[in-house]
N, C-alpha and C positions, 0 to 999 in steps of 0.2 A: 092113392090120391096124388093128383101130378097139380101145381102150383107153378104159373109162369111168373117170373120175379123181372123189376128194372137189370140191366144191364146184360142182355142175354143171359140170365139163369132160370135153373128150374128144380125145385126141391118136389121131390118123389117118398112119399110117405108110406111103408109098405108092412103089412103084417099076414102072415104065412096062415096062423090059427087064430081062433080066437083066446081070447087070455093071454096070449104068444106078446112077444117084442115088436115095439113097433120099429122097423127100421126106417133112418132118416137119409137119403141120398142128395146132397149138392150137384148139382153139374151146371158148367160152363159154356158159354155158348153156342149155339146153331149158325153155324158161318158156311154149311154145304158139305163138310167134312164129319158130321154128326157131334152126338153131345159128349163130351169127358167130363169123368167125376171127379170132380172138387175134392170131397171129401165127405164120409158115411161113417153113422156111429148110429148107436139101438138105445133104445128107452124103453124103461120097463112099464108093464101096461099100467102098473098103479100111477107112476108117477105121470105117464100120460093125462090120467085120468084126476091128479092134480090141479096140472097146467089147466086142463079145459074148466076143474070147478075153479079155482083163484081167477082165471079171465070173467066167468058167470059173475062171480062175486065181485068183480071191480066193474065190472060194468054196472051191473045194477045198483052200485053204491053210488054213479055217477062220474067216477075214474075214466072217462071217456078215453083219456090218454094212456093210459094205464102208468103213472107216473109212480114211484115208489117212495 
């Protein structure tokens, strides 16, 4: 999954298998010279799968902002 972000970036969400690690890539702007990585690091699929139920659950709690 490729994610265009403000300030020319673009986070690249990437997993090999399924069950596998999802890897996370930053990169830095499109200026003509192509994109350089920020900075990349891997999430385990459970805790993937965390993040996505805590966002389900704050949103349908009405946490629109997701504020802590």
């Amino acid at each position: 999954m490729e994610f265009m972000l403000e300030k020319g970036k673009k986070l690249v969400l990437e997993q090999e298998r399924p069950n596998g690690l999802v890897t996370v890539t930053s990169f830095l702007g499109s200026d003509g010279t192509g994109w350089k990585c920020e900075k990349q690091y891997a999430i385990a699929p459970w805790d993937f799968i965390t993040m996505i139920n805590w966002y389900k659950a704050q949103s349908q709690s009405g946490n629109i902002t997701l504020a802590f």
